[in-house]
C-alpha positions as CSV (number, residue, x, y, z in Angstrom):
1,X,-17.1,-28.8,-11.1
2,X,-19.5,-26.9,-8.9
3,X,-20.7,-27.1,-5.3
4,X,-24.1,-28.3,-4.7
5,X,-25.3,-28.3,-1.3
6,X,-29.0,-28.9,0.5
7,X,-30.0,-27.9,4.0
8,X,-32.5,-29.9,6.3
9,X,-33.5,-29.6,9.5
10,X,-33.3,-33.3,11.6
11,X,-34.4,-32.3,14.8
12,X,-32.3,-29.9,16.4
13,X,-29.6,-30.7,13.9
14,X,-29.5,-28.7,10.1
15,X,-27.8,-30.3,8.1
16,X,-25.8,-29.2,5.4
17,X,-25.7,-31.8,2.2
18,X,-22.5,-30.9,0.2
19,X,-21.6,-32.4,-3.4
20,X,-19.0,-31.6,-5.6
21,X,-15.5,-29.9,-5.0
22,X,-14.5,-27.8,-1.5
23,X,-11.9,-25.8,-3.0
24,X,-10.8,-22.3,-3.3
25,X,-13.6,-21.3,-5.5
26,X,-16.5,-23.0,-3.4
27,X,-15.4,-22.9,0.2
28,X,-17.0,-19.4,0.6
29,X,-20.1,-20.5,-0.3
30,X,-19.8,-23.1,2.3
31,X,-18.2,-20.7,4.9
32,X,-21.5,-18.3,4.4
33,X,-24.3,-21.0,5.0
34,X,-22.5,-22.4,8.4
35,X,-22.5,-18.7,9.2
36,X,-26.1,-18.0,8.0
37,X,-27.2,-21.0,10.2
38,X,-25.0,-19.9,13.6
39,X,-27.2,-16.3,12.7
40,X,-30.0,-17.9,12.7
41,X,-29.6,-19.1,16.0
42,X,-28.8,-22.5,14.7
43,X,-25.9,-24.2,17.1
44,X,-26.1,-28.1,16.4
45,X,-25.0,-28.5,12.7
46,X,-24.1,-31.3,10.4
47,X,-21.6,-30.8,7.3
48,X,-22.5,-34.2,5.4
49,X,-19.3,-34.2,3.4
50,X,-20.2,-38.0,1.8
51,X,-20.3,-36.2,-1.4
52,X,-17.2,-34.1,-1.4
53,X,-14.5,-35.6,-4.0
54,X,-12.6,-33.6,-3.6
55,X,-10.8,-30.6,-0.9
56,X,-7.8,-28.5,-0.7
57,X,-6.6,-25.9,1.8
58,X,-9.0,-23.6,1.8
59,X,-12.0,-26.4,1.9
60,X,-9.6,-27.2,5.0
61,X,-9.9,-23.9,6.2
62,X,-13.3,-23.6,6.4
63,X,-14.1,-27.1,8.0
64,X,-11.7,-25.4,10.9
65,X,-13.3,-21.8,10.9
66,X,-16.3,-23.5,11.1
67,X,-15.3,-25.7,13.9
68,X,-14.2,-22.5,15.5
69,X,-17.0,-20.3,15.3
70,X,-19.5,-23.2,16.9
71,X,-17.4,-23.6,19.9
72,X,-17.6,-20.1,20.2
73,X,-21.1,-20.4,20.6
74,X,-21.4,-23.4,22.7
75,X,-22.8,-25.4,19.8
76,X,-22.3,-28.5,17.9
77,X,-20.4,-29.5,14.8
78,X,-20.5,-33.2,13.6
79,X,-19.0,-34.1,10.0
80,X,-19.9,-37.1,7.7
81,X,-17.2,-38.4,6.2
82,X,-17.4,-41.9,4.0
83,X,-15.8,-44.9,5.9
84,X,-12.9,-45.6,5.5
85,X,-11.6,-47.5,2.3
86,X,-14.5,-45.8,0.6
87,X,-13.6,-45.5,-3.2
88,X,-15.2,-42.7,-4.2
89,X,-15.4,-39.4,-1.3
90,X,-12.7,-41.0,0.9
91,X,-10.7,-37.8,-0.2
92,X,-11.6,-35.2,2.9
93,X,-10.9,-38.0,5.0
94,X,-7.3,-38.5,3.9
95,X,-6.5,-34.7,3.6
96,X,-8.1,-34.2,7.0
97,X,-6.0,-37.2,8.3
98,X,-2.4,-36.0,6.2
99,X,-2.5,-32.4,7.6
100,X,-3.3,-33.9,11.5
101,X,-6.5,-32.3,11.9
102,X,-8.9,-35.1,11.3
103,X,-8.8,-35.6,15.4
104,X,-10.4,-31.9,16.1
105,X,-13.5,-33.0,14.2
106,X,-16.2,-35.5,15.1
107,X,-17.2,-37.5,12.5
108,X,-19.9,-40.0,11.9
109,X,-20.3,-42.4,9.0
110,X,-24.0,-41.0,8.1
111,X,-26.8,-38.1,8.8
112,X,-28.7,-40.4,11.3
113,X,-25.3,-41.3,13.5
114,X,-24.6,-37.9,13.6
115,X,-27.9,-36.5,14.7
116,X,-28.3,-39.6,17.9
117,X,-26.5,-38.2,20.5
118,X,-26.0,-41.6,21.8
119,X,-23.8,-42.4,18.7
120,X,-20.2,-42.2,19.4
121,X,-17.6,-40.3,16.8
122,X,-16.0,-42.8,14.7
123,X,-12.3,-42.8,15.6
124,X,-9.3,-40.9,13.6
């Protein structure tokens, strides 16, 4: 399966629309457009992850790197992550969840929660 993935801008927010699999093939491709976005002088961005079936390490890795490199810059990282009990794209949830990094990320149940700053993160 391939990676997919559509930018928009909502507001100050871009958001990044991924489908398919965040794995060791397609996280670079992932890592590159949070990076062309933070170049661009893009700070406040969305990963809607809704779509994402499923992650492994390095899908993991980038999720943090990309976490990273926004708090470098003073900007904003929100992810979208399918409620929980979801059937289908509940996966990055659990893996974010097993490996006890789920609480470094703010995450929102859809693209306009995460772009109303007066919309709280959902909890871990």
């Amino acid at each position: 399966m391939t990676l997919t993935m559509e930018e928009s801008e909502q507001g100050p927010w871009t958001v990044l629309h991924v489908t398919g699999e965040l794995d060791l093939m397609t996280s670079p491709e992932v890592r590159q457009r949070v990076h062309d976005a933070v170049a661009a002088g893009r700070h406040a961005l969305v990963l809607d992850l809704s779509q994402v079936f499923f992650c492994d390490s390095s899908g993991v890795g980038v999720l943090i790197a990309s976490r990273r490199l926004l708090h470098s810059c003073r900007g904003r990282l929100h992810l979208i992550l399918p409620a929980r009990g979801a059937e289908a794209g509940s996966h990055v949830n659990r893996v974010l969840a097993a490996l006890g990094v789920r609480r470094l990320f703010e995450v929102y149940p859809d693209v306009p929660a995460a772009v109303d700053d007066a919309v709280q993160p959902l909890s871990a």
